[in-house]
N, CA, C, O and CB atoms as a CASP TS submission, in Angstrom:
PFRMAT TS
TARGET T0000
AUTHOR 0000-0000-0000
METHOD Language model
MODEL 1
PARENT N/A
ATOM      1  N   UNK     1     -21.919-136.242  75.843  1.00  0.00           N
ATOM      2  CA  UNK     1     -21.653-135.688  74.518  1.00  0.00           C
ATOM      3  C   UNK     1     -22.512-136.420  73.491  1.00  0.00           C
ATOM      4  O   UNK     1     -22.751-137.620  73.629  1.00  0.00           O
ATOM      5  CB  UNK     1     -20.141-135.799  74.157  1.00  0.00           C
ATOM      6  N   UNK     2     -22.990-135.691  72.433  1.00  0.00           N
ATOM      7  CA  UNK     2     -24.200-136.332  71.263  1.00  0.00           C
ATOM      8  C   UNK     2     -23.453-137.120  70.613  1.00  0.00           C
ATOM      9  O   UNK     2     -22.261-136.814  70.600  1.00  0.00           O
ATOM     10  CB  UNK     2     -24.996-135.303  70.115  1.00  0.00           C
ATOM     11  N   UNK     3     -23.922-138.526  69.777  1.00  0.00           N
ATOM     12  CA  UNK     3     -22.966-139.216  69.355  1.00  0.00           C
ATOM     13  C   UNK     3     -22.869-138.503  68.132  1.00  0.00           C
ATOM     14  O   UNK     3     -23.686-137.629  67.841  1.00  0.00           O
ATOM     15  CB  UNK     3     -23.143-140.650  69.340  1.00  0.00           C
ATOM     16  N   UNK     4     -21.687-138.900  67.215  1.00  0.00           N
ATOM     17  CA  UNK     4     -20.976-138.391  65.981  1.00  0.00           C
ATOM     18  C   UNK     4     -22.449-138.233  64.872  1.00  0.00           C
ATOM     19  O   UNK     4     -22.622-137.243  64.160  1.00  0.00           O
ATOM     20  CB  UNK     4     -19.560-139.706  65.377  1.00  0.00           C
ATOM     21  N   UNK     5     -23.257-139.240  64.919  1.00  0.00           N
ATOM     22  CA  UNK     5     -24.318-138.715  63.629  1.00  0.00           C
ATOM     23  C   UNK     5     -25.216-137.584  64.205  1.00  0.00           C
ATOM     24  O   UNK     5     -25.513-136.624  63.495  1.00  0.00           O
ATOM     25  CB  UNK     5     -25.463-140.059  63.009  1.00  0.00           C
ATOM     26  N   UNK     6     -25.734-137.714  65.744  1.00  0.00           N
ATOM     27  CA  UNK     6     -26.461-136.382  66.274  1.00  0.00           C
ATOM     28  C   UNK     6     -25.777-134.818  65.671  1.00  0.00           C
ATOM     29  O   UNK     6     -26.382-133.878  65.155  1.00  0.00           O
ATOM     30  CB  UNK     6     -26.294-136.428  68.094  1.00  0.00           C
ATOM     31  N   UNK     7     -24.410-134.959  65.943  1.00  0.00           N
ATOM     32  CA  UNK     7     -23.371-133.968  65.578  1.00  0.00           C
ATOM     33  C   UNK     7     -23.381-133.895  63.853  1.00  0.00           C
ATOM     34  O   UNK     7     -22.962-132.867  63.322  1.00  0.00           O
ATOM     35  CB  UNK     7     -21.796-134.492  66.253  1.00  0.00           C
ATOM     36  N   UNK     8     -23.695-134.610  63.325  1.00  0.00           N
ATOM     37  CA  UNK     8     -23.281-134.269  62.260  1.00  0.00           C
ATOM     38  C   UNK     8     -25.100-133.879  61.619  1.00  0.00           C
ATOM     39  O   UNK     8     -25.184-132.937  60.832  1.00  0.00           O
ATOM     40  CB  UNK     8     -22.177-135.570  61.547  1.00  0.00           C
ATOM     41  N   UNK     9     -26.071-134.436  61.905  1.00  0.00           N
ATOM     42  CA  UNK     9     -27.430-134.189  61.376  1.00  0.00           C
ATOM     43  C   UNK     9     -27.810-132.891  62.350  1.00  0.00           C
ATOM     44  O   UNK     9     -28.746-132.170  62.006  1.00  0.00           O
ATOM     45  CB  UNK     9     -28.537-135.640  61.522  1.00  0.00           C
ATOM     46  N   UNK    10     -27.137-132.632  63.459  1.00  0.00           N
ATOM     47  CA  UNK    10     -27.062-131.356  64.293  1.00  0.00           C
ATOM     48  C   UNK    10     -26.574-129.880  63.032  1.00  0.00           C
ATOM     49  O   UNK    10     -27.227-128.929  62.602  1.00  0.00           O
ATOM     50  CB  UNK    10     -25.629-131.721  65.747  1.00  0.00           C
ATOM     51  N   UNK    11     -25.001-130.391  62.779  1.00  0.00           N
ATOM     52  CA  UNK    11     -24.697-129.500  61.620  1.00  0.00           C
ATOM     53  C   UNK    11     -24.739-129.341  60.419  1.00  0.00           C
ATOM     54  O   UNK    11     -24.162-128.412  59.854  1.00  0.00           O
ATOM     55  CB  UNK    11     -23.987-129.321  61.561  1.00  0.00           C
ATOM     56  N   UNK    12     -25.562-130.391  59.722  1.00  0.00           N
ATOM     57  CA  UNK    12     -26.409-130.164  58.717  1.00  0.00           C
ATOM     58  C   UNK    12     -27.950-128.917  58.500  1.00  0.00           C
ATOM     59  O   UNK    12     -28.391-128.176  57.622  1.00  0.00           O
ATOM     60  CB  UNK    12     -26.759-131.505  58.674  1.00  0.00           C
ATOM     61  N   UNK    13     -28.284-129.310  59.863  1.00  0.00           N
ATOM     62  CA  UNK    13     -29.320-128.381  59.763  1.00  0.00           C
ATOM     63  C   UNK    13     -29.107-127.090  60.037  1.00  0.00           C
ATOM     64  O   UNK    13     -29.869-126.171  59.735  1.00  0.00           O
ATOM     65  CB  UNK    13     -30.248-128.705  60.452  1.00  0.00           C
ATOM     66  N   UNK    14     -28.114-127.002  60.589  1.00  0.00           N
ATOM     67  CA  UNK    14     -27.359-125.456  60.773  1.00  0.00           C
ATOM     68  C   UNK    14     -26.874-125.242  59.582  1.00  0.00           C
ATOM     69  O   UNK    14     -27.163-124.064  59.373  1.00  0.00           O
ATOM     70  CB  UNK    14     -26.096-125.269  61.863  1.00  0.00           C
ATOM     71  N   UNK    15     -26.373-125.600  58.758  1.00  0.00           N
ATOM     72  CA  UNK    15     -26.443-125.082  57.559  1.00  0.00           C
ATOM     73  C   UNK    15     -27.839-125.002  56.504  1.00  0.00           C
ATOM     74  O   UNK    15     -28.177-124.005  55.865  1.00  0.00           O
ATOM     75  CB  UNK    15     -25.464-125.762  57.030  1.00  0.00           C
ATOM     76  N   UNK    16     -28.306-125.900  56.513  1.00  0.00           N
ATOM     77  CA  UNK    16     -29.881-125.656  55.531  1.00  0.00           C
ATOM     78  C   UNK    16     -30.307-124.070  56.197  1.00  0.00           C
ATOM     79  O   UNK    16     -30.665-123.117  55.505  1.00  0.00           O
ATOM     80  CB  UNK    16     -31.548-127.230  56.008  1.00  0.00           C
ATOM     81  N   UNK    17     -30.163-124.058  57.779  1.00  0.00           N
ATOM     82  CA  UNK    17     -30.920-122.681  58.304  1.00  0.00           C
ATOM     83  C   UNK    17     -30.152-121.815  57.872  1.00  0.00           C
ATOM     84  O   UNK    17     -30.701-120.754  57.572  1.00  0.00           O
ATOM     85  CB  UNK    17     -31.153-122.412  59.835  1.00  0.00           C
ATOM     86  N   UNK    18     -28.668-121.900  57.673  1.00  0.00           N
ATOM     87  CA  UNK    18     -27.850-120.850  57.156  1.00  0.00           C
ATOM     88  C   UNK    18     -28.055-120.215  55.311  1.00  0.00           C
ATOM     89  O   UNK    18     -28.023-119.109  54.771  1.00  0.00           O
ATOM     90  CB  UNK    18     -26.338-121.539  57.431  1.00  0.00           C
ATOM     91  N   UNK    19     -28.183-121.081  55.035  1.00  0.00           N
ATOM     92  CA  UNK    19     -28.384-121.035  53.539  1.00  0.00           C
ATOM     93  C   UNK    19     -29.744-121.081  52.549  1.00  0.00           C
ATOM     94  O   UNK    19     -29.917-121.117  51.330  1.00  0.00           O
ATOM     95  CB  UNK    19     -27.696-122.054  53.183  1.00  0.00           C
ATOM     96  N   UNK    20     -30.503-121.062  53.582  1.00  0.00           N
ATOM     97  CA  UNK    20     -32.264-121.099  53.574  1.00  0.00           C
ATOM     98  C   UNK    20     -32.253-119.314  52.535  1.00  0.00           C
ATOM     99  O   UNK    20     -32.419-119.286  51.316  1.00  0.00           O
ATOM    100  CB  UNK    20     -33.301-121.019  55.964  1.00  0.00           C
ATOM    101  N   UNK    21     -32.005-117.944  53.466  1.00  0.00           N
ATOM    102  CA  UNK    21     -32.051-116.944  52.808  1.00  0.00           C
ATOM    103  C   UNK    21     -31.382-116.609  51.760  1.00  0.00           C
ATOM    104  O   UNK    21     -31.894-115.781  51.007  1.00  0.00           O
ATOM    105  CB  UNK    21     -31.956-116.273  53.399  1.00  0.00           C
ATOM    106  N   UNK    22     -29.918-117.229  51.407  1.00  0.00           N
ATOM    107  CA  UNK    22     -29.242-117.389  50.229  1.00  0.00           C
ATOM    108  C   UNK    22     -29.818-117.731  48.946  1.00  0.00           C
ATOM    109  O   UNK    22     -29.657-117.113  47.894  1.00  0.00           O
ATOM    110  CB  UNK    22     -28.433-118.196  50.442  1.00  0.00           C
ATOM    111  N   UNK    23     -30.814-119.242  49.222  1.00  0.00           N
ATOM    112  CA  UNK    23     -31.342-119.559  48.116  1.00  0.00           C
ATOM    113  C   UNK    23     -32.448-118.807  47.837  1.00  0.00           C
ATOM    114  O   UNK    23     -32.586-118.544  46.642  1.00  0.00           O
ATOM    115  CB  UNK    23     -31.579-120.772  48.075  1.00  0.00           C
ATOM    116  N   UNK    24     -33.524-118.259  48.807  1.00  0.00           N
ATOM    117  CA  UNK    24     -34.140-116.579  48.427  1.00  0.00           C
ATOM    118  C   UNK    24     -33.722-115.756  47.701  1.00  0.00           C
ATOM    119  O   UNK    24     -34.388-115.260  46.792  1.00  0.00           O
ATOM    120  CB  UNK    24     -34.186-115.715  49.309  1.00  0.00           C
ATOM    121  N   UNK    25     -32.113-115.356  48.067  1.00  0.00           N
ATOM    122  CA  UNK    25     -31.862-114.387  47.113  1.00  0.00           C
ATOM    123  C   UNK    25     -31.454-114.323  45.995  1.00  0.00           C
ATOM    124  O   UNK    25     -31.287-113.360  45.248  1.00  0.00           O
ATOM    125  CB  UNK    25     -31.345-113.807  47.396  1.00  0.00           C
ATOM    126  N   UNK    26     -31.219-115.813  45.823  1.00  0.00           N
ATOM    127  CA  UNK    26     -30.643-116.376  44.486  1.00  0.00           C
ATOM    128  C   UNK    26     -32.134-116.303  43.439  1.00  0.00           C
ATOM    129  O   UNK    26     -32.042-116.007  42.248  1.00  0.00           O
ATOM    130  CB  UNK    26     -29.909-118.248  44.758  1.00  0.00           C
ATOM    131  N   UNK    27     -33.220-116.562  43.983  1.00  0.00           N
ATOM    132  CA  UNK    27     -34.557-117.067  43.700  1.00  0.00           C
ATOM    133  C   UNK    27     -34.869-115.207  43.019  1.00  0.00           C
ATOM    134  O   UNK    27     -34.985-114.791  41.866  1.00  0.00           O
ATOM    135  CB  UNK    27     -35.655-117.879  45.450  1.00  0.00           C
ATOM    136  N   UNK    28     -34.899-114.736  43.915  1.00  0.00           N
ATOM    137  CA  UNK    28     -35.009-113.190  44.090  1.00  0.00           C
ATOM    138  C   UNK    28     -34.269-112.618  42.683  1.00  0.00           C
ATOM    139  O   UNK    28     -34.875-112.002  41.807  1.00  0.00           O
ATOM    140  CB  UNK    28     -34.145-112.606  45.653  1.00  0.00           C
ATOM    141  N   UNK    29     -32.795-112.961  42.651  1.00  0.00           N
ATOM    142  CA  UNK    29     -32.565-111.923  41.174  1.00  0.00           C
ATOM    143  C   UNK    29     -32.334-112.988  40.203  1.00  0.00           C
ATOM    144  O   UNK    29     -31.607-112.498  39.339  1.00  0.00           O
ATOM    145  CB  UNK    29     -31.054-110.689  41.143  1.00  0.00           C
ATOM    146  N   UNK    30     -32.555-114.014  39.963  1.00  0.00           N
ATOM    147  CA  UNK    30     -32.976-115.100  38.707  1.00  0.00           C
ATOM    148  C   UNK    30     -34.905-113.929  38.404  1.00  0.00           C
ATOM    149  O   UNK    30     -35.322-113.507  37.325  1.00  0.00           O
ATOM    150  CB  UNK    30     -33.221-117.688  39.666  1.00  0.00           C
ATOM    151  N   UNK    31     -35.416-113.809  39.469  1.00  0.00           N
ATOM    152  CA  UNK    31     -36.736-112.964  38.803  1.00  0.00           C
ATOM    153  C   UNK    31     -36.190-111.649  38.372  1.00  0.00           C
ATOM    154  O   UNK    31     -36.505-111.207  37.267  1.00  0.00           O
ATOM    155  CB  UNK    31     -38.080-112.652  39.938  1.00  0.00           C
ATOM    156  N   UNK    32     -35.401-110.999  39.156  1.00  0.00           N
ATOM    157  CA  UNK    32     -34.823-109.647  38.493  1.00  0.00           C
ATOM    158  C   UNK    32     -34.177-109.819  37.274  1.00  0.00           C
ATOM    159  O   UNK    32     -34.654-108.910  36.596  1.00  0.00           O
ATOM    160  CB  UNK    32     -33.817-108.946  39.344  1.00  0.00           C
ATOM    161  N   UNK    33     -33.306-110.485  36.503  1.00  0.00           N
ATOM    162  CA  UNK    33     -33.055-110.767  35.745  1.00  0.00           C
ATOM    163  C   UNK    33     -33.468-110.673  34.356  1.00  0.00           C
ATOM    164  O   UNK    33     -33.103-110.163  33.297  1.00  0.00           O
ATOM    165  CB  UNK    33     -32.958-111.363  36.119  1.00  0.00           C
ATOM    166  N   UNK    34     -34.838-111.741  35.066  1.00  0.00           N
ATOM    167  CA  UNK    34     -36.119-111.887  34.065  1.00  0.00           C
ATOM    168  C   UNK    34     -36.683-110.615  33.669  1.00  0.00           C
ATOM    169  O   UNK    34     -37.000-110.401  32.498  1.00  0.00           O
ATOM    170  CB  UNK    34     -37.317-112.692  34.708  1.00  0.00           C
ATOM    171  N   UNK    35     -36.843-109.642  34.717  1.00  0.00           N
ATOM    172  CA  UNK    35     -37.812-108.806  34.854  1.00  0.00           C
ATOM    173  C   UNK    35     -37.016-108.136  33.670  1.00  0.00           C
ATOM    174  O   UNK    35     -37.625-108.051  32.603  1.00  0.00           O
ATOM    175  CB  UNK    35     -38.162-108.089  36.339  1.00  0.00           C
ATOM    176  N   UNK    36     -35.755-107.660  33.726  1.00  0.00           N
ATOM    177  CA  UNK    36     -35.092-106.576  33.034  1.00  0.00           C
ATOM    178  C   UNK    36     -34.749-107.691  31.856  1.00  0.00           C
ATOM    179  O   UNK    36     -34.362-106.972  30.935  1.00  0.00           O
ATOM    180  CB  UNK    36     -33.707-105.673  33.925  1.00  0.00           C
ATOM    181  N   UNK    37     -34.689-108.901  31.444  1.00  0.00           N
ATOM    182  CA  UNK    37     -34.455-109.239  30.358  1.00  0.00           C
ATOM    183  C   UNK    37     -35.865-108.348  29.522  1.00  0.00           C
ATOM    184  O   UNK    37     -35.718-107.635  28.529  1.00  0.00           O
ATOM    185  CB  UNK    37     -34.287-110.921  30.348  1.00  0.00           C
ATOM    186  N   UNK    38     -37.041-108.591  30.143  1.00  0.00           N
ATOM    187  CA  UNK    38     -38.410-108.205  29.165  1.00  0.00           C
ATOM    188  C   UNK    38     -38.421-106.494  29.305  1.00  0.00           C
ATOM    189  O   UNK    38     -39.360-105.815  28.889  1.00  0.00           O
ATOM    190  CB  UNK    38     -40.189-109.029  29.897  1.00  0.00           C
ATOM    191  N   UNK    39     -37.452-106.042  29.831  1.00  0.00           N
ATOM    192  CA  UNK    39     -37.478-104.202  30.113  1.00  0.00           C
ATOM    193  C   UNK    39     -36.581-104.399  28.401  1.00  0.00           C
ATOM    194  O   UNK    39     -36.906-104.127  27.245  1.00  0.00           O
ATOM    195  CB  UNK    39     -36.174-103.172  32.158  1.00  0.00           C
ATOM    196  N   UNK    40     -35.744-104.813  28.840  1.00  0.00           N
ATOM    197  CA  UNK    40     -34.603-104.438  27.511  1.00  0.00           C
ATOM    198  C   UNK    40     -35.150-104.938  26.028  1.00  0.00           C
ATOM    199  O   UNK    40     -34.488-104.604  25.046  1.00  0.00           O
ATOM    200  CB  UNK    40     -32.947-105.365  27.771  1.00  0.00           C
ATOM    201  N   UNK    41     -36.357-105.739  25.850  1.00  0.00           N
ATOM    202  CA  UNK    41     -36.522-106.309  24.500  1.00  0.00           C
ATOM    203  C   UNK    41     -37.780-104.863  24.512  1.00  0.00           C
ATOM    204  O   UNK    41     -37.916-104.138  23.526  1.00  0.00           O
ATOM    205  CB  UNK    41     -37.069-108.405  24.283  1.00  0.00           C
ATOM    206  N   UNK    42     -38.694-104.655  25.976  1.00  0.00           N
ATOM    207  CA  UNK    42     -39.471-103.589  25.240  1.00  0.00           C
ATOM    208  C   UNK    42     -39.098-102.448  24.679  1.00  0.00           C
ATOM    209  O   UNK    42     -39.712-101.856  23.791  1.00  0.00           O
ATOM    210  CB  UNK    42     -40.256-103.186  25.873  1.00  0.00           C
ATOM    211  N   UNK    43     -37.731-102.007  25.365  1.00  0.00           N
ATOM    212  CA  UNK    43     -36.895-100.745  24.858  1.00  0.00           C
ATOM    213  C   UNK    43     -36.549-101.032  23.588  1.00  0.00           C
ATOM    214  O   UNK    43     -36.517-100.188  22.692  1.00  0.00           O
ATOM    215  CB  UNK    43     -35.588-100.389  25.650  1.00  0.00           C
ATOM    216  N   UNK    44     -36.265-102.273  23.446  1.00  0.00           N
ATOM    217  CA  UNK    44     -35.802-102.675  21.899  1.00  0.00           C
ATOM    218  C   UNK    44     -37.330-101.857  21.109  1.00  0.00           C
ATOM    219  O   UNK    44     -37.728-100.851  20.521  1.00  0.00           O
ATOM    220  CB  UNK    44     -35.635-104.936  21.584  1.00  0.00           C
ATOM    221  N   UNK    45     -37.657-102.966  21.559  1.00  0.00           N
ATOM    222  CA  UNK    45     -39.190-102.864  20.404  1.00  0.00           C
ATOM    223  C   UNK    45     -39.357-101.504  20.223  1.00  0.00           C
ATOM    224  O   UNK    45     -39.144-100.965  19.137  1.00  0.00           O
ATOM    225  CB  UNK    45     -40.876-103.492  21.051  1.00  0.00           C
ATOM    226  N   UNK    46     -39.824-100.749  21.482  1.00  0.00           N
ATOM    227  CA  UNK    46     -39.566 -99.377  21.412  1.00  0.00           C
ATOM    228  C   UNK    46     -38.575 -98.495  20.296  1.00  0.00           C
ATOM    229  O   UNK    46     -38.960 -97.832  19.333  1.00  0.00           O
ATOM    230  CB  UNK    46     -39.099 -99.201  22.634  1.00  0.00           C
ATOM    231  N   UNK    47     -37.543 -98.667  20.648  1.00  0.00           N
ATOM    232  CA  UNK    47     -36.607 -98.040  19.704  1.00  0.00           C
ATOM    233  C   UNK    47     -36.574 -98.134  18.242  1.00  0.00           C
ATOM    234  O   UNK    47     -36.151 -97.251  17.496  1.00  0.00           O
ATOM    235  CB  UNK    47     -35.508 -98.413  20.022  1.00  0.00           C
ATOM    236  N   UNK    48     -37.231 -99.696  17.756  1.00  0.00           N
ATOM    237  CA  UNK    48     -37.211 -99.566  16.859  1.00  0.00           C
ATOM    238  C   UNK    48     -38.882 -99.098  15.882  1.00  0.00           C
ATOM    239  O   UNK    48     -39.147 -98.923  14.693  1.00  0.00           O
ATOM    240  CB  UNK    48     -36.467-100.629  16.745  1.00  0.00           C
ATOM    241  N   UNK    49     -39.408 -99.065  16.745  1.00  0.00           N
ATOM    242  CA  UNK    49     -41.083 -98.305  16.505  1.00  0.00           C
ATOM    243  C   UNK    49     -40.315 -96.816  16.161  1.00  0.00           C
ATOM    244  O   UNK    49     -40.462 -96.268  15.069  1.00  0.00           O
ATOM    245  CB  UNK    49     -42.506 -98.236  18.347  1.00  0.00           C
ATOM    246  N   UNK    50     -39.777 -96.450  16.862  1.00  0.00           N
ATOM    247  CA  UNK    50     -39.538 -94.804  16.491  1.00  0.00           C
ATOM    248  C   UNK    50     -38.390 -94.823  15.846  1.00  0.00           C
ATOM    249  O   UNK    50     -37.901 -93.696  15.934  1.00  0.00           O
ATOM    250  CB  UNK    50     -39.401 -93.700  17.733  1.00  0.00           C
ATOM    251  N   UNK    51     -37.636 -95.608  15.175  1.00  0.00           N
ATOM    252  CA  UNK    51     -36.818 -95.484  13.921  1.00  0.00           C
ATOM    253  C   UNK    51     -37.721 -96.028  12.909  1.00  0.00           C
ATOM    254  O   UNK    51     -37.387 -95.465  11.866  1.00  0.00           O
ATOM    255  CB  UNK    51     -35.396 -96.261  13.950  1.00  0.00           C
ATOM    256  N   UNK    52     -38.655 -96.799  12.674  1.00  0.00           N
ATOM    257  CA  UNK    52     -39.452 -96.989  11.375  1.00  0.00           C
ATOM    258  C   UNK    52     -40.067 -95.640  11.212  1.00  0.00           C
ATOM    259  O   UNK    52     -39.974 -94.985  10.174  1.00  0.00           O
ATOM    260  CB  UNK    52     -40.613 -98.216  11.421  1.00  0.00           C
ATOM    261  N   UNK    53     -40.663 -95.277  12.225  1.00  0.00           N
ATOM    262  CA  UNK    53     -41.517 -93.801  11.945  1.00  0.00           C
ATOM    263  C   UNK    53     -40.820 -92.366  11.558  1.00  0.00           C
ATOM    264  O   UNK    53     -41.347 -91.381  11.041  1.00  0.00           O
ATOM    265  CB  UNK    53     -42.283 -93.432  13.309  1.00  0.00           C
ATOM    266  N   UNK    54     -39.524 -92.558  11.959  1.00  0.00           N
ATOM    267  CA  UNK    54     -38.710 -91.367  11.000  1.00  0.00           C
ATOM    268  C   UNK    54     -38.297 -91.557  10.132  1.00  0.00           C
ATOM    269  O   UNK    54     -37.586 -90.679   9.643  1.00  0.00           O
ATOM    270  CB  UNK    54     -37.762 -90.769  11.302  1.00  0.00           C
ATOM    271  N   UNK    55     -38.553 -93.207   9.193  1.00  0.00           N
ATOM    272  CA  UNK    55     -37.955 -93.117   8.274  1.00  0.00           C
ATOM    273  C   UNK    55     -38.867 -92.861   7.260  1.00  0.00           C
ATOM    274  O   UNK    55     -38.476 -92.711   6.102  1.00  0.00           O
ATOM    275  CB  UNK    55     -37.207 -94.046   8.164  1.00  0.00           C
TER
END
């Protein structure tokens, strides 16, 4: 049997491998986020380009 630290640096790395794609997807919509924070200020900007021009 592996001694107690093999076992435990054994299940450490089973978790980093477990949680490896998690922090991807965390990575992944922190950019989505971003992306649609700068969608919603251009709609802003937008919207308000075509309320100066009807007024």
């Amino acid at each position: 049997m592996a001694s107690p630290e093999k076992m435990i640096k054994m299940l450490l790395d089973e978790i980093r491998q477990g949680t490896a794609p998690l922090a991807t997807i965390i990575q992944n919509q922190e950019i989505l986020i971003l992306q649609n924070k700068q969608l919603l200020e251009l709609l802003e900007d937008t919207r308000l380009t075509i309320v100066n021009d009807q007024e």
